[in-house]
PDB file of N, CA, C and O in Angstrom:
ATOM      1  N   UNK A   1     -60.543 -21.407  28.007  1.00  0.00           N
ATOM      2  CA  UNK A   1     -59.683 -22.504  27.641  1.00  0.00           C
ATOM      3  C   UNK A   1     -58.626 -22.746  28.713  1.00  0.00           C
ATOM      4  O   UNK A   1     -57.983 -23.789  28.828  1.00  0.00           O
ATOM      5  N   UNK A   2     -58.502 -21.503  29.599  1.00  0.00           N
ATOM      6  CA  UNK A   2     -57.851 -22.043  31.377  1.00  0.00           C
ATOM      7  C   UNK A   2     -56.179 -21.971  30.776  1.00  0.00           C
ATOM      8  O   UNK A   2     -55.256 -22.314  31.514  1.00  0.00           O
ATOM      9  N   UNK A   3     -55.933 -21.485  29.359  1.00  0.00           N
ATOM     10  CA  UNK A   3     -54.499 -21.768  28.611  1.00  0.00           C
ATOM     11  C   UNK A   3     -54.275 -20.375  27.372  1.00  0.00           C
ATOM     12  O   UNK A   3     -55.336 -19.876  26.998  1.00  0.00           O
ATOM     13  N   UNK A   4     -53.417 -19.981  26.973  1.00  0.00           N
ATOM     14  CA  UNK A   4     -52.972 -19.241  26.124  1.00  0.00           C
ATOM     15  C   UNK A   4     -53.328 -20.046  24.941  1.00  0.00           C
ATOM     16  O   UNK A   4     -53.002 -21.232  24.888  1.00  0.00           O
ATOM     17  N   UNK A   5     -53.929 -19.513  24.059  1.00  0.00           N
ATOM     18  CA  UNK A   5     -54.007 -20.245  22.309  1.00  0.00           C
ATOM     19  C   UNK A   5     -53.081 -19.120  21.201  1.00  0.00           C
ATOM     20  O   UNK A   5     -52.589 -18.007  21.387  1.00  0.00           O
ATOM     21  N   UNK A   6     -53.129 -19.855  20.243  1.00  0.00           N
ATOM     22  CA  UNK A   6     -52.553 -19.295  18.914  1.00  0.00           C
ATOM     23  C   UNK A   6     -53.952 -19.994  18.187  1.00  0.00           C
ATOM     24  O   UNK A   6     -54.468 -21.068  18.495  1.00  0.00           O
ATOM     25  N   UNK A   7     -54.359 -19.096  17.200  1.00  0.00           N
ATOM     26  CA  UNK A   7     -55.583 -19.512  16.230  1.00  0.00           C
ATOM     27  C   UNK A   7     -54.264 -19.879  15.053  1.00  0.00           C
ATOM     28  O   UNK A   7     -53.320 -19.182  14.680  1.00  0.00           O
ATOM     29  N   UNK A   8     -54.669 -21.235  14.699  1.00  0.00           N
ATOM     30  CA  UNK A   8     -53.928 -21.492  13.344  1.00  0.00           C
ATOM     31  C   UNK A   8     -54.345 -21.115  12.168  1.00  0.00           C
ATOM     32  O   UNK A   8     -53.763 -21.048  11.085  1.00  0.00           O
ATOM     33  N   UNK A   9     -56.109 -20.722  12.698  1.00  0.00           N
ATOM     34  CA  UNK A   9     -56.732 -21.144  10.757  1.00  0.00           C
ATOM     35  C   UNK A   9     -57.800 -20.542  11.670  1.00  0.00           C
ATOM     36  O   UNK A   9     -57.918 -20.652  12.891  1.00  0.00           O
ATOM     37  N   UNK A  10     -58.880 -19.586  10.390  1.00  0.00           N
ATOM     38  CA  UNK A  10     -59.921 -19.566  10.464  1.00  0.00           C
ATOM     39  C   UNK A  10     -60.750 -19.437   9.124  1.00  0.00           C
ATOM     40  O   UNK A  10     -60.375 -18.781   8.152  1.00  0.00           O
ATOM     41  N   UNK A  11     -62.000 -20.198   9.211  1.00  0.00           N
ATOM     42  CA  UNK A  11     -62.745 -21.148   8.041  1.00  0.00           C
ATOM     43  C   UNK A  11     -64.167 -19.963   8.542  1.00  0.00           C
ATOM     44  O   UNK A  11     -64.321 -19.648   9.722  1.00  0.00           O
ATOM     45  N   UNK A  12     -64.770 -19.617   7.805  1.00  0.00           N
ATOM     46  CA  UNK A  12     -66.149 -19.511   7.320  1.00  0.00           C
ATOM     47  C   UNK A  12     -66.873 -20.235   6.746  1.00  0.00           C
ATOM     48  O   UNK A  12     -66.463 -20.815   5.740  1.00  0.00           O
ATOM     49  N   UNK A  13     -68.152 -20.418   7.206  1.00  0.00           N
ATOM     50  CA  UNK A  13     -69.115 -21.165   6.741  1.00  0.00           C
ATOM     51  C   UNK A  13     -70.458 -20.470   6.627  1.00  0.00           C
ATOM     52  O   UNK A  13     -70.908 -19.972   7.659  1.00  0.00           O
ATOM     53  N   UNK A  14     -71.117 -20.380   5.564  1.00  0.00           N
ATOM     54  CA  UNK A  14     -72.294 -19.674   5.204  1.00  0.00           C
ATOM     55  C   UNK A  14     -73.548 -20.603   4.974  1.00  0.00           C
ATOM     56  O   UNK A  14     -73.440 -21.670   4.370  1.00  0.00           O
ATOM     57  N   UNK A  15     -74.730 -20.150   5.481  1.00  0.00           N
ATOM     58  CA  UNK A  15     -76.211 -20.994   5.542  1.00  0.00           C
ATOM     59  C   UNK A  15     -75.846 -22.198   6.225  1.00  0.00           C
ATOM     60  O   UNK A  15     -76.393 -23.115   5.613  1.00  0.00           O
ATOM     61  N   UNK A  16     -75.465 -22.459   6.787  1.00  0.00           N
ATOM     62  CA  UNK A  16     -75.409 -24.205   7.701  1.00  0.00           C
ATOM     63  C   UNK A  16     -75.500 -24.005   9.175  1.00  0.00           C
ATOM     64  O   UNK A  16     -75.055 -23.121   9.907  1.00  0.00           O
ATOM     65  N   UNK A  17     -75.922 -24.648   9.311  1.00  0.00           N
ATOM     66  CA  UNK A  17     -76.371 -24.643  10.803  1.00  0.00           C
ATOM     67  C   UNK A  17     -75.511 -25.044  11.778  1.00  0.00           C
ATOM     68  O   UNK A  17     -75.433 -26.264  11.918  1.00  0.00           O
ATOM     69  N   UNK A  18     -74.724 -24.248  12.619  1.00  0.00           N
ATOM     70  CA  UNK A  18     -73.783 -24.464  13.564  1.00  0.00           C
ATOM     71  C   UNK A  18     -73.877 -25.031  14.552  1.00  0.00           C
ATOM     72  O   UNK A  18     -72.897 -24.848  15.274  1.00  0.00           O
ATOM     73  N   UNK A  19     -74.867 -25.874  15.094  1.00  0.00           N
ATOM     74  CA  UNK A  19     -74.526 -27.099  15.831  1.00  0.00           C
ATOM     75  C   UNK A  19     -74.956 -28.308  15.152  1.00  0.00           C
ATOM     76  O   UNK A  19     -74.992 -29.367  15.779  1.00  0.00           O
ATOM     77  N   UNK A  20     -75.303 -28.245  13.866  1.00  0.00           N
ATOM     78  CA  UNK A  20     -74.872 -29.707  13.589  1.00  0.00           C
ATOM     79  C   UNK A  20     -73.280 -29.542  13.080  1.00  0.00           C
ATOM     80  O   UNK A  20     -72.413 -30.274  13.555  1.00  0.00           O
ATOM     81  N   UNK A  21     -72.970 -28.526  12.081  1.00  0.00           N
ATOM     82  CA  UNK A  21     -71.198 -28.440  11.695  1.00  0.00           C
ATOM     83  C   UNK A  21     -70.785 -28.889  12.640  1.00  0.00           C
ATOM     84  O   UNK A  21     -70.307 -29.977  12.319  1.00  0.00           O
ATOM     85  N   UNK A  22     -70.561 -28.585  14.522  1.00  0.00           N
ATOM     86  CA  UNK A  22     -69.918 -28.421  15.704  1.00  0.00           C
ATOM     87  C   UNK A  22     -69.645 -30.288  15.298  1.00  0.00           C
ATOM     88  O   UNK A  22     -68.638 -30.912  14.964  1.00  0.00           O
ATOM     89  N   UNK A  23     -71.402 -30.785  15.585  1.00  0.00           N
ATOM     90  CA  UNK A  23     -71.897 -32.322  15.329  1.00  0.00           C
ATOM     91  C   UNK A  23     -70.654 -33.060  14.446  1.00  0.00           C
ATOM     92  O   UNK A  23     -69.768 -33.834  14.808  1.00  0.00           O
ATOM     93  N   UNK A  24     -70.974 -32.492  13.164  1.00  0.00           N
ATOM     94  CA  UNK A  24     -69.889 -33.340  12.769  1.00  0.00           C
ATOM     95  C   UNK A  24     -68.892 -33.299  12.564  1.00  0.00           C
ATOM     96  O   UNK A  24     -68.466 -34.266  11.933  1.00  0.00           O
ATOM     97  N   UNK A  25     -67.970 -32.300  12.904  1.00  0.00           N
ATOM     98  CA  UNK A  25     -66.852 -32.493  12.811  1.00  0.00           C
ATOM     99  C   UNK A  25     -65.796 -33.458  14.454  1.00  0.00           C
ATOM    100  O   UNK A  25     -64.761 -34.108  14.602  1.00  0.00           O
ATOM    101  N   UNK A  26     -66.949 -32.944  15.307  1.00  0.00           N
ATOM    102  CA  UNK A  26     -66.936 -33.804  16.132  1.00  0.00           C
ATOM    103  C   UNK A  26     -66.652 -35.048  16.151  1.00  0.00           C
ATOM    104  O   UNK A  26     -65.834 -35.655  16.843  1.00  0.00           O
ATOM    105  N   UNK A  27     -67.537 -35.496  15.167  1.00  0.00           N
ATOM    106  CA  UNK A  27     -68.171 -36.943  15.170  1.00  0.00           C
ATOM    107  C   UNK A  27     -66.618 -37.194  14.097  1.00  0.00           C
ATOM    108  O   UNK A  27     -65.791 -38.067  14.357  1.00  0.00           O
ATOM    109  N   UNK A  28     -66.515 -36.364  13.076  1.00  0.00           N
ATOM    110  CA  UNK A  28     -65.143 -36.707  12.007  1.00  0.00           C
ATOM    111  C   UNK A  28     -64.016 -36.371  12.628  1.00  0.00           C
ATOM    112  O   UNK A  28     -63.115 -36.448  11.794  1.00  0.00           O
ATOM    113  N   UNK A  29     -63.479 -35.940  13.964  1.00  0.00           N
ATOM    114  CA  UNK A  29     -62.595 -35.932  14.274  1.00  0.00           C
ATOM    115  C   UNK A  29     -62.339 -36.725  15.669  1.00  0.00           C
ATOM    116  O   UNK A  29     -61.339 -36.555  16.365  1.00  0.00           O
ATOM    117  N   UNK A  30     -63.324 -37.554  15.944  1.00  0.00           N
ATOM    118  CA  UNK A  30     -63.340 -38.177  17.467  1.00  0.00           C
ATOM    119  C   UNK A  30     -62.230 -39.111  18.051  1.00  0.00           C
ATOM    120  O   UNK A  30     -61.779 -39.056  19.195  1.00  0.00           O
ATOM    121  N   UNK A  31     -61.806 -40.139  16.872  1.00  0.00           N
ATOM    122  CA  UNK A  31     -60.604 -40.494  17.500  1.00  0.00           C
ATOM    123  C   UNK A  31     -59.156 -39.939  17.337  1.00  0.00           C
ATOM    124  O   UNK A  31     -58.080 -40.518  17.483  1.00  0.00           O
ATOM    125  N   UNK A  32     -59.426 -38.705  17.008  1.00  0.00           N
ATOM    126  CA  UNK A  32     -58.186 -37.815  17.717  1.00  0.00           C
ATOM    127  C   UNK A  32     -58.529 -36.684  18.535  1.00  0.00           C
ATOM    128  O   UNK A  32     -58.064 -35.548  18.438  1.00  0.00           O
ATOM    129  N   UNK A  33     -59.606 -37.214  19.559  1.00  0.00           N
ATOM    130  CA  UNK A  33     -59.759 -36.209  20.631  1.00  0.00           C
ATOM    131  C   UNK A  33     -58.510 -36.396  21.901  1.00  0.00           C
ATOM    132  O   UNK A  33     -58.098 -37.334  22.584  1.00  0.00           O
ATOM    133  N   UNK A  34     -58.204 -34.949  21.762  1.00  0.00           N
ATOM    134  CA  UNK A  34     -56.985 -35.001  23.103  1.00  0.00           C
ATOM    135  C   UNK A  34     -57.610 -34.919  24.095  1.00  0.00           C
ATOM    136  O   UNK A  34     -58.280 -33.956  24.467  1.00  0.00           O
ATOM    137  N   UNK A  35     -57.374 -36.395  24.864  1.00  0.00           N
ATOM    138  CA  UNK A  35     -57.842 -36.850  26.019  1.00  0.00           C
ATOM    139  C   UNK A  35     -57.062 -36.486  27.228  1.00  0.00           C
ATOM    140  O   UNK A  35     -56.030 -37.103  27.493  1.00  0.00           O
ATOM    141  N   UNK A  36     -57.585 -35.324  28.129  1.00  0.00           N
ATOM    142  CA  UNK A  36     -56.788 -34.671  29.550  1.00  0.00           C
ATOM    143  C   UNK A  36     -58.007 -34.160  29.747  1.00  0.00           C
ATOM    144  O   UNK A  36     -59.063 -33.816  29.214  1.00  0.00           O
ATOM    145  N   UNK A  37     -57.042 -34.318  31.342  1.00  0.00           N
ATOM    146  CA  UNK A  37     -58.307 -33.242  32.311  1.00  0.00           C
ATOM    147  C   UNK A  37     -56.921 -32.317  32.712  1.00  0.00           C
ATOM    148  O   UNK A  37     -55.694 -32.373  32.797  1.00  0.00           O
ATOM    149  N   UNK A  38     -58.346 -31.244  32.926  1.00  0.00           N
ATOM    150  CA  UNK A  38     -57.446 -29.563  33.523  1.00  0.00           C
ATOM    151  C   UNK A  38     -57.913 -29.483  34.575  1.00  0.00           C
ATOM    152  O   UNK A  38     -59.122 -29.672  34.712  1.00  0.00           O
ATOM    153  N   UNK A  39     -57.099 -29.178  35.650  1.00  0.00           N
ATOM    154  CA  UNK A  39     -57.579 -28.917  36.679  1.00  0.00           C
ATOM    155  C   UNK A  39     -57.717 -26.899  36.971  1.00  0.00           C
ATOM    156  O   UNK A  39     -56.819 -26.058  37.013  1.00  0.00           O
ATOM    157  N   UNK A  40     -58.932 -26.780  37.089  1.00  0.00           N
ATOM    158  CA  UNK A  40     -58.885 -25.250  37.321  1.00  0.00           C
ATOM    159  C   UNK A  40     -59.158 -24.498  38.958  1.00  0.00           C
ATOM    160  O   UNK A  40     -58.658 -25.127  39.891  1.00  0.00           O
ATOM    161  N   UNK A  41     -59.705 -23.568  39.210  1.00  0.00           N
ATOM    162  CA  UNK A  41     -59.669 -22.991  39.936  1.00  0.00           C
ATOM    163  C   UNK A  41     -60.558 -24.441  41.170  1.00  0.00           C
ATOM    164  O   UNK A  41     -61.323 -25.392  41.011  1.00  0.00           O
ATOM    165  N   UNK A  42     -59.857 -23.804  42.273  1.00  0.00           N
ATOM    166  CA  UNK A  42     -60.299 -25.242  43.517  1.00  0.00           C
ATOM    167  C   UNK A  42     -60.176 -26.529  43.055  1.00  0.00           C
ATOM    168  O   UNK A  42     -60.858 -27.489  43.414  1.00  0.00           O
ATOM    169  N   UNK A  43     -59.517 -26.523  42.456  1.00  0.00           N
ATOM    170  CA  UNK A  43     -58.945 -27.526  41.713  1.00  0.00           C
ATOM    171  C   UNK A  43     -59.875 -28.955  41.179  1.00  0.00           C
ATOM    172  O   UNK A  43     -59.609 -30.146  41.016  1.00  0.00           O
ATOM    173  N   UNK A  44     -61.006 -28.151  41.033  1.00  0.00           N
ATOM    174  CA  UNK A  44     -61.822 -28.493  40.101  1.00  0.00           C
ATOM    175  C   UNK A  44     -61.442 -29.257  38.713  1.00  0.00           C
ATOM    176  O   UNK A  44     -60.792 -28.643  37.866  1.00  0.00           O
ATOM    177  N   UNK A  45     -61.758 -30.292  38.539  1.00  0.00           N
ATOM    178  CA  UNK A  45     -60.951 -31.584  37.227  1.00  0.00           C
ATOM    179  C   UNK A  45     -62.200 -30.885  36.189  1.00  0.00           C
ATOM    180  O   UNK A  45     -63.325 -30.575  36.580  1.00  0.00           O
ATOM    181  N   UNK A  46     -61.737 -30.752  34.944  1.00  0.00           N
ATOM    182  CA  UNK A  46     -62.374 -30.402  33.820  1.00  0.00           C
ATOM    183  C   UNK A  46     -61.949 -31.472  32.870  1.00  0.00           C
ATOM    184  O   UNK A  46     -60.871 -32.045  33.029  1.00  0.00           O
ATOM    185  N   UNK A  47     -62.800 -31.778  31.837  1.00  0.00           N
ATOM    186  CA  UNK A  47     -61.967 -33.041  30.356  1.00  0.00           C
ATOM    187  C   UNK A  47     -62.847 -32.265  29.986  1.00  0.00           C
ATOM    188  O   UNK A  47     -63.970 -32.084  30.458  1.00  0.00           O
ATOM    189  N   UNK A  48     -62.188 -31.649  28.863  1.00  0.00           N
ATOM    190  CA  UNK A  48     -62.966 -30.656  27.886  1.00  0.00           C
ATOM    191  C   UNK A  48     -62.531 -31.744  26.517  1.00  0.00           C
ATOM    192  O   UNK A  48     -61.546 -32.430  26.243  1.00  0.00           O
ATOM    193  N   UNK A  49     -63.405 -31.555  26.092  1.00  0.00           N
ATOM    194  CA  UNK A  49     -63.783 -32.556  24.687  1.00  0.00           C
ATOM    195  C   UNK A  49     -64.074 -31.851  23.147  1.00  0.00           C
ATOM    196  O   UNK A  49     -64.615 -32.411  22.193  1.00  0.00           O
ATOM    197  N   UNK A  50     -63.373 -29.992  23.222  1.00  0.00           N
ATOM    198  CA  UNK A  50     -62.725 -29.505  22.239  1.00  0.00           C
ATOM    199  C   UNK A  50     -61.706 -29.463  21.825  1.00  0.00           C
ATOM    200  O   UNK A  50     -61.565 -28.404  21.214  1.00  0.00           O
ATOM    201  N   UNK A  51     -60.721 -30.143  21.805  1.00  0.00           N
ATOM    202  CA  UNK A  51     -59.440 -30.224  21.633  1.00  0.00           C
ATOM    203  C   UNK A  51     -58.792 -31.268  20.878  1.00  0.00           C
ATOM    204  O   UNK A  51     -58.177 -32.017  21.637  1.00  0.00           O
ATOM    205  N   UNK A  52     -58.741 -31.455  20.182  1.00  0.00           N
ATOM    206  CA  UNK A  52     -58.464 -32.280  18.730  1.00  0.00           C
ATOM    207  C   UNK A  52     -56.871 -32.389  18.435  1.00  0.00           C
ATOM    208  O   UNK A  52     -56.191 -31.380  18.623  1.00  0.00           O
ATOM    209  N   UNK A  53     -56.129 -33.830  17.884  1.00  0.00           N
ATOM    210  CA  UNK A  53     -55.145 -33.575  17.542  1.00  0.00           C
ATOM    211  C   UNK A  53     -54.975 -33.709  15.640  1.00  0.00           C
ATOM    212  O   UNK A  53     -55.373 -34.682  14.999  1.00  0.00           O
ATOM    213  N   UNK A  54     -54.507 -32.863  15.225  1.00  0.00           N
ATOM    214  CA  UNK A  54     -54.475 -33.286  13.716  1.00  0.00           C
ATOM    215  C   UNK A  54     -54.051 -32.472  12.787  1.00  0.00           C
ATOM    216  O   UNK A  54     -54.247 -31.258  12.849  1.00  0.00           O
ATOM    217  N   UNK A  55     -53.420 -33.054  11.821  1.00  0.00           N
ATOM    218  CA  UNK A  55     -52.709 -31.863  11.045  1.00  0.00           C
ATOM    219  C   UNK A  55     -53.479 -31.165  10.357  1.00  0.00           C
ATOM    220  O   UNK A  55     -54.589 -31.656  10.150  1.00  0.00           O
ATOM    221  N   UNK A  56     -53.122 -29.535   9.651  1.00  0.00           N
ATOM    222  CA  UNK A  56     -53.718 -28.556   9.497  1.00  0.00           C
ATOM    223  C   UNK A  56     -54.431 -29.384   8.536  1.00  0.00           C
ATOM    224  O   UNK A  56     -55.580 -29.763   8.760  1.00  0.00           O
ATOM    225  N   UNK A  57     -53.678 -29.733   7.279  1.00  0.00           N
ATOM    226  CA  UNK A  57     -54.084 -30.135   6.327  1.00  0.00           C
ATOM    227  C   UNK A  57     -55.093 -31.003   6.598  1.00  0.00           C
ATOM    228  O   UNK A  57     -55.806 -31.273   5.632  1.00  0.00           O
ATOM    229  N   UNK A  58     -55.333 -31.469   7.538  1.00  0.00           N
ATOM    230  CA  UNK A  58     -56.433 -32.780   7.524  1.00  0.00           C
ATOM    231  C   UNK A  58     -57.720 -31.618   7.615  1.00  0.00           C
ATOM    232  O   UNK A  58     -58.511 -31.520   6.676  1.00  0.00           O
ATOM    233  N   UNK A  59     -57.857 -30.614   9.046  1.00  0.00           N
ATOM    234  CA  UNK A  59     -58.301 -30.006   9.101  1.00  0.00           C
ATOM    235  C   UNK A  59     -59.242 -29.169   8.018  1.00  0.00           C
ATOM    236  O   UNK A  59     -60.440 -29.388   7.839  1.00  0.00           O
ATOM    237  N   UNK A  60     -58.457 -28.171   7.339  1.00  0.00           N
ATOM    238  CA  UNK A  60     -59.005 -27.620   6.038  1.00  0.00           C
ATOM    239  C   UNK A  60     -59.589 -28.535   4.766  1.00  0.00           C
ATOM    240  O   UNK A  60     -60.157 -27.961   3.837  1.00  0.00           O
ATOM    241  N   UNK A  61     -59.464 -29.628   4.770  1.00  0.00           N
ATOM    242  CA  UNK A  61     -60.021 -30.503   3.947  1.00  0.00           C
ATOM    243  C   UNK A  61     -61.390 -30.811   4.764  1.00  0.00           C
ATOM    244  O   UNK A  61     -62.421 -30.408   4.225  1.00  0.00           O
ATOM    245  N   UNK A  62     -61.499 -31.439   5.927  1.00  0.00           N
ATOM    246  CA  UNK A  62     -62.171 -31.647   7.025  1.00  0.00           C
ATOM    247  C   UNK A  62     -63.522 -30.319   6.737  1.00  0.00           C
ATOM    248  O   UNK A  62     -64.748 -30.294   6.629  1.00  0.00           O
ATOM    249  N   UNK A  63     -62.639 -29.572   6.715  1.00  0.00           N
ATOM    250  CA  UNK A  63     -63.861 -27.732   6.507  1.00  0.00           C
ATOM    251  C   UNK A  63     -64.351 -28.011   5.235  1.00  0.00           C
ATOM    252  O   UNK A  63     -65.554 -28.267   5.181  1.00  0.00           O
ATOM    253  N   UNK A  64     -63.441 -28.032   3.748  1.00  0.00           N
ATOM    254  CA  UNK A  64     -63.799 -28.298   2.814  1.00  0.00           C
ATOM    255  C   UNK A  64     -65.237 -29.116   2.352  1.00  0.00           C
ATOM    256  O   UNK A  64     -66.177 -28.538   1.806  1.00  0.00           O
ATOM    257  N   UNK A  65     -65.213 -30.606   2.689  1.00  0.00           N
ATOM    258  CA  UNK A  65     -65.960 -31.601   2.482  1.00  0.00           C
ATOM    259  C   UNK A  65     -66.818 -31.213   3.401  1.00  0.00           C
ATOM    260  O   UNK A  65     -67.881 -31.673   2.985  1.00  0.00           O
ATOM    261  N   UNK A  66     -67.117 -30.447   4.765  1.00  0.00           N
ATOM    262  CA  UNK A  66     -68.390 -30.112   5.431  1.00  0.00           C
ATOM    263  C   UNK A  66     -68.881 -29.161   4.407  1.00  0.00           C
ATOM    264  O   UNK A  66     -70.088 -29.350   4.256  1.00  0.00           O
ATOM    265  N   UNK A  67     -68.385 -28.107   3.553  1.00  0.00           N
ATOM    266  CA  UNK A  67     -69.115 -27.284   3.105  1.00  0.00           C
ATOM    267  C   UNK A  67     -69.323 -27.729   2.113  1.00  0.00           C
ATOM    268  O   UNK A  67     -69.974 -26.926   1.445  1.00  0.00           O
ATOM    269  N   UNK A  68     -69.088 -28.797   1.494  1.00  0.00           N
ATOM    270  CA  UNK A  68     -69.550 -29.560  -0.097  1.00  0.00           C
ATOM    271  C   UNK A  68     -70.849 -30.420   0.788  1.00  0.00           C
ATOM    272  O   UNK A  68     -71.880 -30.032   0.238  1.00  0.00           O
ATOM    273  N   UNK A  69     -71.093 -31.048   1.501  1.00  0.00           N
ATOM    274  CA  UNK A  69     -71.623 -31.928   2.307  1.00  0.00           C
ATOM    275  C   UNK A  69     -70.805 -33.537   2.516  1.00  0.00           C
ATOM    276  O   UNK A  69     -71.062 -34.401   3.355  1.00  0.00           O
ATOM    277  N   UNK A  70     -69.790 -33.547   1.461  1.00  0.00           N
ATOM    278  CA  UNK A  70     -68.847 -34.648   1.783  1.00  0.00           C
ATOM    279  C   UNK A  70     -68.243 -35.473   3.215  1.00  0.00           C
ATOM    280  O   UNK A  70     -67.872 -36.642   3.325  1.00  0.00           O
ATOM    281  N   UNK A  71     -68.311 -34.300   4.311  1.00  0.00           N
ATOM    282  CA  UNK A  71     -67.650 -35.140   5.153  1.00  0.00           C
ATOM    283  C   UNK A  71     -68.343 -36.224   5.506  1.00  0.00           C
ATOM    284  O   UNK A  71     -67.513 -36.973   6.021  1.00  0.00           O
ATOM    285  N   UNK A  72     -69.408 -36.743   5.522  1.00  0.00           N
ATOM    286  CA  UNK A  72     -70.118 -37.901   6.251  1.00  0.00           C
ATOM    287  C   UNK A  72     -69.464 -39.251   5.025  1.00  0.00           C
ATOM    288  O   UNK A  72     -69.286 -40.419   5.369  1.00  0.00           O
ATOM    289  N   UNK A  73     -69.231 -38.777   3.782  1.00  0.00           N
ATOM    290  CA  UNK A  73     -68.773 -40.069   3.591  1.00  0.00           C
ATOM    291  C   UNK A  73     -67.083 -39.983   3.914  1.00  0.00           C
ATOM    292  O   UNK A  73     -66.501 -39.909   2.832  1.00  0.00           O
ATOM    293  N   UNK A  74     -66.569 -39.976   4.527  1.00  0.00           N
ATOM    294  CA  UNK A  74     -64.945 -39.824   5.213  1.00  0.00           C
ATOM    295  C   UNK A  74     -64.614 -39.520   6.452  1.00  0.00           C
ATOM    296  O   UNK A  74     -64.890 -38.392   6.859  1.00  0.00           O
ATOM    297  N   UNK A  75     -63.943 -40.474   7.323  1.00  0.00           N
ATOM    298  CA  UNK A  75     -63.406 -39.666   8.625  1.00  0.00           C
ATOM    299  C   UNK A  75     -62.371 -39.605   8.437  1.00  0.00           C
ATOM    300  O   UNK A  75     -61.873 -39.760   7.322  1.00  0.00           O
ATOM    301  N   UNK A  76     -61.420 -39.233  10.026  1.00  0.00           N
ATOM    302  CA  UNK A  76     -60.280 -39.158  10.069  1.00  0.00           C
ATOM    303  C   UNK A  76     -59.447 -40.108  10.618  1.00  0.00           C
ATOM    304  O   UNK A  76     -59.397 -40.440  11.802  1.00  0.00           O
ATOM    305  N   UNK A  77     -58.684 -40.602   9.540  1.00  0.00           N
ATOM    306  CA  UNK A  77     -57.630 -41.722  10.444  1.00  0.00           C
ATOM    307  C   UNK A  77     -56.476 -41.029  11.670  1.00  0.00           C
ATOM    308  O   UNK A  77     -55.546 -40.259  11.429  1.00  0.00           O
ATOM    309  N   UNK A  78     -56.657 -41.270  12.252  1.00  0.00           N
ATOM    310  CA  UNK A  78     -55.178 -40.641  13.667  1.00  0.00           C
ATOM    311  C   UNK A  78     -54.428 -40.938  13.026  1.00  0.00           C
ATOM    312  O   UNK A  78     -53.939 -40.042  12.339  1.00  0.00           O
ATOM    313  N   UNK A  79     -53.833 -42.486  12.843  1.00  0.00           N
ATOM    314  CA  UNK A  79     -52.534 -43.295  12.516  1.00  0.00           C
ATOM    315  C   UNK A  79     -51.883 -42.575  11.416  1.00  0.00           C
ATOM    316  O   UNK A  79     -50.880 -41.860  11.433  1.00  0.00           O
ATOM    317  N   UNK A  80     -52.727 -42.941  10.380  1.00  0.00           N
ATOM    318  CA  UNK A  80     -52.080 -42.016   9.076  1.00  0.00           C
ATOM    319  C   UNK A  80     -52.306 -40.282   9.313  1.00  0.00           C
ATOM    320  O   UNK A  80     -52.061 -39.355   8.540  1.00  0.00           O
ATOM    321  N   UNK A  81     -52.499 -40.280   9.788  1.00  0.00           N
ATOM    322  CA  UNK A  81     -53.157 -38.199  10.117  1.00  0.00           C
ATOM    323  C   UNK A  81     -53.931 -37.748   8.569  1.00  0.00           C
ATOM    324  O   UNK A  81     -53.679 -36.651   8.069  1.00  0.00           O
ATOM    325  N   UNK A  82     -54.926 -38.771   7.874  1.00  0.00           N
ATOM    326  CA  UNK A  82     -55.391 -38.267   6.875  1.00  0.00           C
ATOM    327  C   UNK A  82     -57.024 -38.573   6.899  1.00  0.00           C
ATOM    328  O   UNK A  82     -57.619 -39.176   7.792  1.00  0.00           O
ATOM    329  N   UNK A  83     -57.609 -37.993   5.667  1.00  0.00           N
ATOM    330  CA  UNK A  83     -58.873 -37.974   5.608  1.00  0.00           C
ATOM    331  C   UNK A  83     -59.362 -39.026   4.882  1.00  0.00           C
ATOM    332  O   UNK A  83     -58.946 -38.976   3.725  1.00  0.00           O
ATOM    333  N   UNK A  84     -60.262 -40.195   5.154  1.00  0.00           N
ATOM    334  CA  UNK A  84     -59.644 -41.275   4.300  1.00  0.00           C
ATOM    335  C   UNK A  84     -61.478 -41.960   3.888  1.00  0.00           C
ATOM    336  O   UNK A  84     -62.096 -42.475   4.820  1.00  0.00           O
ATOM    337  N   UNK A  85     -62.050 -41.889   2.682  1.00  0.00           N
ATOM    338  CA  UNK A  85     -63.229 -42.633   2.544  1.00  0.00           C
ATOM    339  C   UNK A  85     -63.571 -43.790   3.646  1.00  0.00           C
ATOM    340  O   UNK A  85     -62.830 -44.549   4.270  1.00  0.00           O
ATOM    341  N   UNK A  86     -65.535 -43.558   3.633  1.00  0.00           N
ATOM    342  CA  UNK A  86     -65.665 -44.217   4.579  1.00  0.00           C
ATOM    343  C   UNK A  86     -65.928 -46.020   3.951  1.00  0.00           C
ATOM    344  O   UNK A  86     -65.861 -46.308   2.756  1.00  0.00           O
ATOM    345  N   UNK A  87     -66.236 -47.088   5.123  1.00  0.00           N
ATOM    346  CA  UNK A  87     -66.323 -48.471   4.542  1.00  0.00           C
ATOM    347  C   UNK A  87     -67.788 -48.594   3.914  1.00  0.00           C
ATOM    348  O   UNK A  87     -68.256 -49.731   3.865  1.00  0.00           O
ATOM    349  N   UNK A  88     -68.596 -47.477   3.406  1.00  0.00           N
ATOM    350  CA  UNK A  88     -69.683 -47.534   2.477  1.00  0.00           C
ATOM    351  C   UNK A  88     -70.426 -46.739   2.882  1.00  0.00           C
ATOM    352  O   UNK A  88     -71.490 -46.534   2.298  1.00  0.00           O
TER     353      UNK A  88
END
């Protein structure tokens, strides 16, 4: 991650297949992807496209509705920072 982290939260998920979960939460959190590039060693430009902005709470709901299968009907609004039904 080229940076020091703090883990805020950690979620378990049982029988589901971890690159579609990766898939959609991806896909349910895309327009609050934090958009930067890092520059690393030789100063090599990186835009890493794990890095999400959003409150916890959106988050753990976000986990929630993947493990019900709910998230596909809901994304995430940025503006409001909530989880909000989709338009059908």
């Amino acid at each position: 991650m080229m940076a020091d982290v703090q883990i805020a939260i950690e979620c378990e998920v049982y029988n589901a297949n971890p690159q579609k979960c990766e898939k959609l939460i991806h896909r349910f959190f895309a327009n609050a992807c934090l958009n930067l590039d890092v520059h690393g060693i030789c100063n090599k430009r990186y835009s890493p496209r794990e890095w999400f902005v959003a409150p916890l709470h959106a988050i753990e709901s976000a986990v929630e509705m993947l493990i019900s299968g709910d998230i596909v009907k809901y994304r995430y609004d940025h503006l409001s920072e909530e989880n909000t039904p989709t338009d059908g």
